[in-house]
C-alpha positions in Angstrom: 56.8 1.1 68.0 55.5 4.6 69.6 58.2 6.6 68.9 58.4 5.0 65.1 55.0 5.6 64.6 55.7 9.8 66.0 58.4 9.9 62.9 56.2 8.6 60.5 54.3 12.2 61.3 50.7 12.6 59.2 52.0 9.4 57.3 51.0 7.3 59.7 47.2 6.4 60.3 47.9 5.7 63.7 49.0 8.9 64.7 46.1 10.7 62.2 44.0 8.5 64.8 45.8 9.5 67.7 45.3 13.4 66.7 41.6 12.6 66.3 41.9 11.6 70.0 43.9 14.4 71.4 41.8 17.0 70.6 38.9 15.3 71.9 40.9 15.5 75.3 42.0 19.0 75.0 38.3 19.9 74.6 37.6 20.1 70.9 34.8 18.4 68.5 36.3 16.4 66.2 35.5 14.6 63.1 38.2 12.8 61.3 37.9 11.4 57.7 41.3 10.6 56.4 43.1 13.5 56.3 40.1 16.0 57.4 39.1 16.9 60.7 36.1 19.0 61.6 36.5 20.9 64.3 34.5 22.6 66.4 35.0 23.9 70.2 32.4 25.1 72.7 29.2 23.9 70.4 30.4 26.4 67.2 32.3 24.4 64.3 35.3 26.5 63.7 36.6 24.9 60.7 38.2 22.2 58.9 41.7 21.0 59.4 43.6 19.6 56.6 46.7 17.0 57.5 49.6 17.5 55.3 51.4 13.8 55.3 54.4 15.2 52.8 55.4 18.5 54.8 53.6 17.3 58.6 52.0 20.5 59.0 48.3 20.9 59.3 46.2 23.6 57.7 43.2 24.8 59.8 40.6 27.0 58.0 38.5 29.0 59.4 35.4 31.7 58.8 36.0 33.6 62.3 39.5 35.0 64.4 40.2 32.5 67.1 41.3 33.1 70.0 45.5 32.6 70.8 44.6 29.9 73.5 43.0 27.8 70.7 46.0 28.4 68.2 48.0 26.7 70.7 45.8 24.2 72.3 45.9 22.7 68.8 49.8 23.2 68.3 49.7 21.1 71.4 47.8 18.3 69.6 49.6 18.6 66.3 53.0 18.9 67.7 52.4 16.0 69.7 51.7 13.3 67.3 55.0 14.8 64.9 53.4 17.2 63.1 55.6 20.5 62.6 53.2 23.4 61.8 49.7 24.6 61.8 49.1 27.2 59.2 45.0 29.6 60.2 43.6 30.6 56.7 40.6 32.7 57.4 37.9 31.7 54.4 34.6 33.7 53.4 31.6 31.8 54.0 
């Protein structure tokens, strides 16, 4: 059923939920609604993350330059529920 579930990619609520949780446990704030998460890391919100369940890529934008170690830190998390890509669009606030 796991590994199904990992094909299904942003499809699947499960793994949607599962993403939630992983970047929780890689240190993040998260607030998931659907396809949305909120994400914040060390008490600043750094943006909203937008799950792509046709493509499996995820779409994080932001209003400041993050650091590389975050770019990959949530890689790691998307990557690891099926998801392919994350694409940083910095946004004027």
């Amino acid at each position: 059923m796991k590994e199904r579930a990992w094909k299904l990619g942003f499809r699947s609520p499960m793994n949607r939920q599962r993403l939630h949780y992983l970047l929780k446990q890689s240190g993040f704030y998260s607030r998931m609604h659907a396809y949305e998460y909120l994400i914040g890391f060390k008490g600043s919100i750094i943006g909203v993350m937008i799950v792509s369940p046709e493509r499996d890529t995820a779409t994080l934008y932001t209003h400041e330059e993050l650091e590389p170690q975050i770019i990959e830190k949530l890689k790691n998390c998307i990557e690891a529920v099926g998801g392919t890509n994350l694409l940083v669009k910095h946004v004027e606030v």
